[in-house]
C-alpha positions as CSV (number, residue, x, y, z in Angstrom):
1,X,258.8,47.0,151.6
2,X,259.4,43.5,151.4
3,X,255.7,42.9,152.0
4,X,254.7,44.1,148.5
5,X,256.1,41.1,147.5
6,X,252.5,39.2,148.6
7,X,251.0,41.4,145.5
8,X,253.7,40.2,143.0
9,X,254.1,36.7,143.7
10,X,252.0,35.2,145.8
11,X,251.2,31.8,146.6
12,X,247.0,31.7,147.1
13,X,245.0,34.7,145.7
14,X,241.5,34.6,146.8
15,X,239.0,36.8,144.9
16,X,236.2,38.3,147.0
17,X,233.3,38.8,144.9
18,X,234.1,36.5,142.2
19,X,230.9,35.8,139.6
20,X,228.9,33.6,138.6
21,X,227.3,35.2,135.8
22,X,230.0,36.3,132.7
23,X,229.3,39.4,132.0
24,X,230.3,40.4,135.4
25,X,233.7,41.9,136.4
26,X,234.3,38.9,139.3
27,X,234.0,36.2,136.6
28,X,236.4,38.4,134.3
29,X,238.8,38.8,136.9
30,X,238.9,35.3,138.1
31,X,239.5,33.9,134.4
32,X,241.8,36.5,133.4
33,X,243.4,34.8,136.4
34,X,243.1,31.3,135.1
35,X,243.7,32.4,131.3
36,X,246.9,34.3,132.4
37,X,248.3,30.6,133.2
38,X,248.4,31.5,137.3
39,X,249.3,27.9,138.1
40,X,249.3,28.4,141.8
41,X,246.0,28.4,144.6
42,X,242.8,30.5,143.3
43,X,240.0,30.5,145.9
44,X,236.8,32.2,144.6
45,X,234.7,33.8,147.1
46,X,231.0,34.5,146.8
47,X,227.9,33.7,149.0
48,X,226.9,31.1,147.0
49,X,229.0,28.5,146.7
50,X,228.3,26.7,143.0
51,X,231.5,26.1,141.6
52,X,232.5,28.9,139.3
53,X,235.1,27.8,136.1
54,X,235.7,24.5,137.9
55,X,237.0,25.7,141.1
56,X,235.0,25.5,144.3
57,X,233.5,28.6,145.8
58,X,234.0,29.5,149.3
59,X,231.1,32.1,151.1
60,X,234.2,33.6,153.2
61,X,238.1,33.7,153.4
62,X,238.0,32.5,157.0
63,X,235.9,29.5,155.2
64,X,239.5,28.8,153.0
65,X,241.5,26.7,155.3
66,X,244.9,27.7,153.8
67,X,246.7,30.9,154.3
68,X,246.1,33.7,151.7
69,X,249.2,35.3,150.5
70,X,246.6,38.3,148.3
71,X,242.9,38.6,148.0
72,X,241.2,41.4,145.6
73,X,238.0,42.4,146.6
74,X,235.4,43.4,143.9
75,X,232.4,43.9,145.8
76,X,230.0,47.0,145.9
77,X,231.8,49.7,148.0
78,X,229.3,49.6,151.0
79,X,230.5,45.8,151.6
80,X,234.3,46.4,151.4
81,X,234.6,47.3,155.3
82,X,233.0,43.9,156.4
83,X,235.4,41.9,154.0
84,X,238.2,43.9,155.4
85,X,237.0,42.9,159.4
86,X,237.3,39.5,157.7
87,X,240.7,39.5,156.1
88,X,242.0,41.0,158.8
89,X,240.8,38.4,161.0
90,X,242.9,36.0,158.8
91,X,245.7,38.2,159.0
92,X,246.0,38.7,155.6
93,X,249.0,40.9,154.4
94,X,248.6,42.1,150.7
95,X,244.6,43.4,149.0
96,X,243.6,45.2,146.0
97,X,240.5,47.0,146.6
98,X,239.0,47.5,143.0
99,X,235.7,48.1,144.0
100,X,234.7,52.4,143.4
101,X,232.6,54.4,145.1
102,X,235.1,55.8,147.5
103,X,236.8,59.2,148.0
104,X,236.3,59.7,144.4
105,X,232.5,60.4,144.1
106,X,232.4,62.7,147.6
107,X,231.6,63.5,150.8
108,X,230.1,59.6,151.7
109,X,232.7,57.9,149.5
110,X,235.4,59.4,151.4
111,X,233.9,58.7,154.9
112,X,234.0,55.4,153.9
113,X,237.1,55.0,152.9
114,X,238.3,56.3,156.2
115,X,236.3,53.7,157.8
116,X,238.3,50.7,155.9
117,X,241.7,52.8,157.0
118,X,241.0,52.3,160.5
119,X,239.7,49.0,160.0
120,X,243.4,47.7,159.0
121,X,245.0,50.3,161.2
122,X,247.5,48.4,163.7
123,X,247.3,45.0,161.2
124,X,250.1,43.8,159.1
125,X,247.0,44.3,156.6
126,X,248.4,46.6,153.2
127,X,245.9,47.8,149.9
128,X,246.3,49.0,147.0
129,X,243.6,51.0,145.8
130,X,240.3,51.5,146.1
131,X,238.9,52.1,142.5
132,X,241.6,50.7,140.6
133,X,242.0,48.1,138.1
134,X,245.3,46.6,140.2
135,X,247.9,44.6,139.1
136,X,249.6,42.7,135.9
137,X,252.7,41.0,136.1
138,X,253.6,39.1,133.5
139,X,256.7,36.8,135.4
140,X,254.4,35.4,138.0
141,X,250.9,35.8,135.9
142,X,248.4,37.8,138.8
143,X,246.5,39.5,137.2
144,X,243.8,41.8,139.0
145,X,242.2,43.8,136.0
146,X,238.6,43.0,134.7
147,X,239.7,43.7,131.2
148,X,239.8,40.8,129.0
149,X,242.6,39.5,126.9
150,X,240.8,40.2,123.3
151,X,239.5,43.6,124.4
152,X,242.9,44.7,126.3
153,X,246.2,43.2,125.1
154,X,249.0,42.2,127.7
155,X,252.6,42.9,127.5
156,X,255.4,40.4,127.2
157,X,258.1,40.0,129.8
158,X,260.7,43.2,129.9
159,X,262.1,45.6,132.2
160,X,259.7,48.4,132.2
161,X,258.2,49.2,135.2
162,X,254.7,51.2,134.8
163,X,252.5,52.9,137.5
164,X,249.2,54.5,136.9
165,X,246.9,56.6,139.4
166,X,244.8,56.0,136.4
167,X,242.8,52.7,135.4
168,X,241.6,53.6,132.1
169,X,245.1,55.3,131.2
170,X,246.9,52.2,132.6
171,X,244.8,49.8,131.0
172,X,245.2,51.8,127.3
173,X,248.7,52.3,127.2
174,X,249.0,48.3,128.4
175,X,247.5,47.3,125.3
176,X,249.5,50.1,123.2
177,X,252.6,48.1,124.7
178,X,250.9,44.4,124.1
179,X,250.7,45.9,120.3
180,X,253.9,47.3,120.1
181,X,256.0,44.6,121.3
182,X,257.3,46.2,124.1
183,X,258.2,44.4,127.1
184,X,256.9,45.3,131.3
185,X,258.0,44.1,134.6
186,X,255.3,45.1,136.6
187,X,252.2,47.0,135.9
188,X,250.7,48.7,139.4
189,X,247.0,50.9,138.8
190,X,246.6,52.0,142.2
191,X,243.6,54.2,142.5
192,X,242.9,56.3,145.3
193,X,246.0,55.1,147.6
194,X,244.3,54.6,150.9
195,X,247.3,53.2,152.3
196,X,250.2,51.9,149.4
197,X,250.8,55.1,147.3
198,X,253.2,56.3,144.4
199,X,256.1,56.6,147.3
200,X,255.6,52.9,148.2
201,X,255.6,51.5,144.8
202,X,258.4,53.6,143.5
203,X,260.6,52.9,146.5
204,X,259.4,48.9,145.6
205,X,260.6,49.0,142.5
206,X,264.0,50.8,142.6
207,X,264.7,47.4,144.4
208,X,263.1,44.9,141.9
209,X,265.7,42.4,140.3
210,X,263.8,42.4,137.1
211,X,263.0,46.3,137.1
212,X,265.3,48.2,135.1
213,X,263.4,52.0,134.3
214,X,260.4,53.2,136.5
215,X,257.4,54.8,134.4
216,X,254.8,56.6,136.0
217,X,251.7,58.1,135.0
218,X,250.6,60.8,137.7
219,X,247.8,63.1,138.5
220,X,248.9,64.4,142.1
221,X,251.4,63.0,144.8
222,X,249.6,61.0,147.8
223,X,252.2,61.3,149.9
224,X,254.1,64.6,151.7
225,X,256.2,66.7,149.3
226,X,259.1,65.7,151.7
227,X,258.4,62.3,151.0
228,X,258.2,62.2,147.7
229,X,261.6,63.8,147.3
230,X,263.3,61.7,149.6
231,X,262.5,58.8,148.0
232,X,262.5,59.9,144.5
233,X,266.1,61.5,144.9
234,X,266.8,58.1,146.1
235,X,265.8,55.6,143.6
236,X,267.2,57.8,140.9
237,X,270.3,57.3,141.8
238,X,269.9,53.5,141.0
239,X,267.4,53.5,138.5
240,X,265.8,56.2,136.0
241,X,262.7,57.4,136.9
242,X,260.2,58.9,133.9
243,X,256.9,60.7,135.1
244,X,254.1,61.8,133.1
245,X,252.0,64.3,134.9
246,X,249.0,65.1,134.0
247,X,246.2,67.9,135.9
248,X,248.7,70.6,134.5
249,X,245.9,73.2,133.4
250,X,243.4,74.8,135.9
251,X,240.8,72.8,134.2
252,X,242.9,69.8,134.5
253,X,243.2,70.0,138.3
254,X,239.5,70.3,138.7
255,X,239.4,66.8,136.5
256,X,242.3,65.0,138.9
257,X,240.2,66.0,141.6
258,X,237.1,64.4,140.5
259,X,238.6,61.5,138.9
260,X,240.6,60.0,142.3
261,X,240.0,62.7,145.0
262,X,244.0,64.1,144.2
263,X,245.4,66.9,144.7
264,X,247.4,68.0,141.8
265,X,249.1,71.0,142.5
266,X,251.2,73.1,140.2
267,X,252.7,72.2,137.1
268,X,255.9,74.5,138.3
269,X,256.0,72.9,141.6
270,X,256.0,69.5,140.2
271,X,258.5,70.4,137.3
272,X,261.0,72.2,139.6
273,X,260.5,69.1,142.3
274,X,261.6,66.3,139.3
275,X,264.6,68.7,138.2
276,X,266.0,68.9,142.0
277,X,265.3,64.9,142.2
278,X,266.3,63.7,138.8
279,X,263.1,62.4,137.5
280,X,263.0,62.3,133.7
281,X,259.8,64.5,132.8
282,X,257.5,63.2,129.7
283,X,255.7,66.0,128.1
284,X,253.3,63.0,126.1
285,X,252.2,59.7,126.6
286,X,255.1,59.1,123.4
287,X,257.8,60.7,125.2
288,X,256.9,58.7,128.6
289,X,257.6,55.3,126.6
290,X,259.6,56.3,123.8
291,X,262.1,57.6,126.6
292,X,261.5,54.5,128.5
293,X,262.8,52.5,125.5
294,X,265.6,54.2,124.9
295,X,266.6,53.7,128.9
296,X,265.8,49.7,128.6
297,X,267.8,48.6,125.9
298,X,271.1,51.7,125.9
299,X,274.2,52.0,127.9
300,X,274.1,56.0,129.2
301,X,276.7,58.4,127.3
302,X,279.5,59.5,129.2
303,X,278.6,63.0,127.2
304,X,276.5,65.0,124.9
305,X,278.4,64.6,121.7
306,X,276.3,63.0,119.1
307,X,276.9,61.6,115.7
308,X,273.5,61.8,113.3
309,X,274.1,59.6,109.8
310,X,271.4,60.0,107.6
311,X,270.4,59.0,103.9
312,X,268.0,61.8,103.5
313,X,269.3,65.3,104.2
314,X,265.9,66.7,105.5
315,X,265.6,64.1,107.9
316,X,269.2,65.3,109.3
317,X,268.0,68.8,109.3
318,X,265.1,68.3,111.3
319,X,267.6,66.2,113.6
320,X,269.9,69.2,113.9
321,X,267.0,71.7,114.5
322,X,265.4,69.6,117.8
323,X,269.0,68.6,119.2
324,X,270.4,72.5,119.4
325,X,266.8,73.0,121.2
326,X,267.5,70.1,123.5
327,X,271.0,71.2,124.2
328,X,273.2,68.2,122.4
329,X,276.4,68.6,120.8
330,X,277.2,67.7,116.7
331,X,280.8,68.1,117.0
332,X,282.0,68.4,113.2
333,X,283.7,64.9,112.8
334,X,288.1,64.8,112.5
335,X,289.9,64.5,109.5
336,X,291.3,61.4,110.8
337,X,286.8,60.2,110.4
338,X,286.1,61.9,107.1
339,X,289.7,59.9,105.7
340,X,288.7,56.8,106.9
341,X,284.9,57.3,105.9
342,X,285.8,59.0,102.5
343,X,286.7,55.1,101.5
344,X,283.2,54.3,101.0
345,X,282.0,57.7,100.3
346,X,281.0,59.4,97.2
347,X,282.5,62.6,96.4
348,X,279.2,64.5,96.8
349,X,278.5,63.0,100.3
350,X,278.3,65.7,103.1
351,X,280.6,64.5,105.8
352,X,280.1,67.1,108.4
353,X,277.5,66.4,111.1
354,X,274.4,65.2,110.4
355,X,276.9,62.8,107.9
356,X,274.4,62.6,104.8
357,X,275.3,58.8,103.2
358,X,272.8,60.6,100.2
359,X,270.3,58.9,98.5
360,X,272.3,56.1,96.9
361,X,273.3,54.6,100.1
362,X,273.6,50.8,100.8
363,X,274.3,48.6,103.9
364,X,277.8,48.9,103.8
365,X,278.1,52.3,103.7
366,X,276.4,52.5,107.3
367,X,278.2,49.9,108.3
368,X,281.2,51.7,107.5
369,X,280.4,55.1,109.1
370,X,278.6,53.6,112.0
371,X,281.6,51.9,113.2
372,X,283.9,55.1,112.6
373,X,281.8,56.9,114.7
374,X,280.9,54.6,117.4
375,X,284.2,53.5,117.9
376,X,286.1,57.0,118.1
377,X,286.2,59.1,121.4
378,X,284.7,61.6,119.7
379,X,281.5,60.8,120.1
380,X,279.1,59.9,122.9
381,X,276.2,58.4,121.1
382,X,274.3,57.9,117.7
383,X,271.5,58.5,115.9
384,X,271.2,56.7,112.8
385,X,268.6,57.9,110.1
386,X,267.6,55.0,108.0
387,X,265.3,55.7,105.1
388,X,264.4,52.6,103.7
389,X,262.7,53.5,100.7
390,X,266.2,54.3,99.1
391,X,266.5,51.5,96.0
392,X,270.3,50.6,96.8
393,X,269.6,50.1,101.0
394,X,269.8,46.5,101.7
395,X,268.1,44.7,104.1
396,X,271.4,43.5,105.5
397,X,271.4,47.0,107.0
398,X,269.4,46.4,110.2
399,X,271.9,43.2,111.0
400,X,275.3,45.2,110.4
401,X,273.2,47.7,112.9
402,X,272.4,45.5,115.6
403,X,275.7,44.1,115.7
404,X,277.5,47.6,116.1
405,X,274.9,48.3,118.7
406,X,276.2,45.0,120.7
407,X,280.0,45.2,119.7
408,X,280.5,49.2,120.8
409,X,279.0,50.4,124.5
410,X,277.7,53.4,123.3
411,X,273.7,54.6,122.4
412,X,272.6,54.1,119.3
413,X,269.1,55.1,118.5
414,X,267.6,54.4,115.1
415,X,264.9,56.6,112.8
416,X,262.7,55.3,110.2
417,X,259.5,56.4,108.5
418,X,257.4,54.8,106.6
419,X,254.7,51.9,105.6
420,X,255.1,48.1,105.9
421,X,258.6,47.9,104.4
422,X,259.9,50.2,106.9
423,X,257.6,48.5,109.6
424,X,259.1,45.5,108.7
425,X,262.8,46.3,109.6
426,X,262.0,48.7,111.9
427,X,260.6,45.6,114.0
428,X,264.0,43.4,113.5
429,X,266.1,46.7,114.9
430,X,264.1,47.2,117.4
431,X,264.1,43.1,118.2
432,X,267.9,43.4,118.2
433,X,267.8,46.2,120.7
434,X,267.6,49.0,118.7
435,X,264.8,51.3,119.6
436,X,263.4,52.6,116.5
437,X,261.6,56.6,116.2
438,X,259.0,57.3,113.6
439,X,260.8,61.2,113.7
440,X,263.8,62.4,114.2
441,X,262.5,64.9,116.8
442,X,261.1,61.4,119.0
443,X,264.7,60.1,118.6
444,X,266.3,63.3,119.3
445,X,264.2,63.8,122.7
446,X,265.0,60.2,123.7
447,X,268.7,60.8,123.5
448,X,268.4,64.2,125.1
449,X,267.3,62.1,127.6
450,X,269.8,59.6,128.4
451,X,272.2,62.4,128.6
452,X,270.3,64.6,131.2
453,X,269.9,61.1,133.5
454,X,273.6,60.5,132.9
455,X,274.1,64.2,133.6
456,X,272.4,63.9,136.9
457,X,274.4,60.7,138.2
458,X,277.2,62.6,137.8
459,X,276.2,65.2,140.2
């Protein structure tokens, strides 16, 4: 697996196909290259040789004298097997094939994608792809897609790892991230899989320093059924592992199929093979990051016991409601709590669980109830319900948060709702590593989660 490194970090990249003309994907790739601030070797590649955004061209790899660590090809499919005879000639280890037309479209495409299998068979020669949009990593700036930076925002460095069989999916949910502040480690579209599939990558990551959670977007598993639950049950023992699968209707499988040449399978299958293996299941693109949040910046619960503090006693409600349907316990808090709580509490407060602060709260309040909670062994985590729109809530709410979050090793999700007030603490909690939910139910889910991963390690 060390190999894969070549995609991630590599030395040289040399881009097979690379434009002259800007409106073509070659150009785009090869400044998205140079805008991404890729400081090391960049070798264009294209029959003629005019210099293309200051660098010189070169009308083959075995014309660049170096070594080449990766090369991306993005020529028309019926070319691809002559530039793999080539880069195989050079001994090149690591190439993204983002060039379609290939087991996706038929009968011919997938001929010829057995062709460029056999033509790397026996070589140290590994791709990812065809008809993928490749990779982004923002630690070592390669980036492979054709999708420019004002069209298709990129993410900031994080922990996130995300896969996508999907291009279009990948690409979308990049720029959702780039938006939303949230942090990657590696972003992988790999297309087809001709050779490096979901297995590969997954098993990559689990060993990946600056990898913390594993995100996948899936239509159908390349690999065996064996294999895939060999290594899943494998890597989520060191690292959690959230899947979206899609292709779960009948209609849905016909579209996988078309789309990379997958086989889905059944959504029973697939939903009984994450269970046995441990993989967190996303029902929605939300849940797949919204969980992933809540496993990036939290310690895991040692239980199910939840505290939920709230300031609006509908918001609690609704809290209630979706954590009896995912299983979590609200254990009614001690007396020795409700005394110590009672201090800052007004005689018509509700101090059962979900604690309602009511709708005169302030800062310290939460402060004060937070901290009871957080710090008693009768809880394993917290949800804390912040309404923001309530007159006597100070700001200074989100920093007596944070530091609760850092000063107790225990979850602690956050809820708000609301417009460009609540936006604009909602961002500082979240900056503080506080993951903040737009629902209760979104919150709710996420800690549901941490508690079935922990649940599973303990196995």
């Amino acid at each position: 697996m060390k190999q894969l490194d070549y995609f991630f970090n590599p030395k040289s990249v040399a881009i097979v196909g690379a434009s002259h003309k800007p409106d073509k994907i070659g150009y785009a790739i090869l400044a998205n290259f140079l805008g991404a601030g890729f400081e090391r070797k960049i070798y264009p590649v294209n029959p003629e040789t005019v210099p293309i955004l200051g660098l010189n061209v070169y009308k083959s790899v075995l014309d660049v004298s170096d070594d080449l660590d990766l090369v991306v090809i993005v020529v028309p499919a019926a070319f691809v097997p002559d530039v793999l005879k080539e880069c195989v000639k050079k001994k090149i280890e690591a190439i993204v094939i983002i060039s379609a037309g290939f087991s996706e479209v038929g009968d011919e495409g997938k001929k010829l994608e057995v062709k460029c299998k056999r033509i790397v068979e026996g070589a140290y020669t590994r791709i990812i792809g065809p008809n993928c949009i490749g990779i982004y990593d923002p630690y070592t700036r390669v980036d492979t897609l054709f999708l420019s930076r004002e069209r298709c925002g990129r993410p900031k460095e994080g922990n996130i790892a995300f896969i996508s069989q999907s291009g279009a999916v990948g690409s979308t949910i990049l720029d959702w991230m780039s938006e939303e502040n949230i942090g990657i480690s590696k972003f992988v579209s790999y297309g087809n899989a001709m050779d490096i599939d979901d297995c590969d990558l997954i098993e990559y990551l689990a060993a990946d320093d600056k990898t913390q959670v594993i995100t996948v977007y899936l239509e159908g598993i390349e690999a065996s059924g064996q294999k895939f639950m060999k290594i899943i049950k494998n890597v989520t023992k060191k690292k959690p592992v959230i899947i979206l699968k899609s292709g779960k209707t009948e209609k849905g499988l016909k579209a996988v199929f078309s789309h990379t040449g997958s086989l889905g399978g059944s959504q029973k299958i697939y939903s009984a093979a994450f269970k046995q293996t441990g993989v967190i299941e996303a029902n929605s693109w939300e849940e797949l990051f919204d969980f992933a949040r809540g496993f990036s910046t939290q310690p895991l619960p040692k239980g199910n016991r939840i505290a939920i503090i709230t300031d609006g006693g509908g918001f609690g409600v609704l809290a209630t409601d979706e954590s009896d349907r995912q299983g979590l316990q609200l254990p009614e808090p001690s007396e020795k709590i409700k005394k110590e709580i009672s201090k800052v509490m007004p005689t018509y407060a509700v101090m059962h669980n979900p604690i309602d602060l009511t709708g005169d709260a302030n800062a310290n309040r939460y402060k004060v109830v937070i901290e009871s909670c957080l710090k008693s062994d009768e809880f394993d985590g917290l949800i804390a319900i912040t309404l923001f729109q309530v007159p006597t809530l100070q700001k200074e709410v989100v920093d007596y948060i944070v530091e609760l979050h850092k000063k107790y090793k225990k979850p602690l999700l956050a809820c708000a709702a609301g417009g460009k007030f609540t936006e604009e603490l909602s961002r500082k909690l979240n900056a503080g590593g506080v993951p903040v939910y737009p629902t209760p139910e979104r919150a709710v889910k996420t800690m549901a989660a941490l508690v079935k991963y922990r649940e599973w390690l303990n196995k």
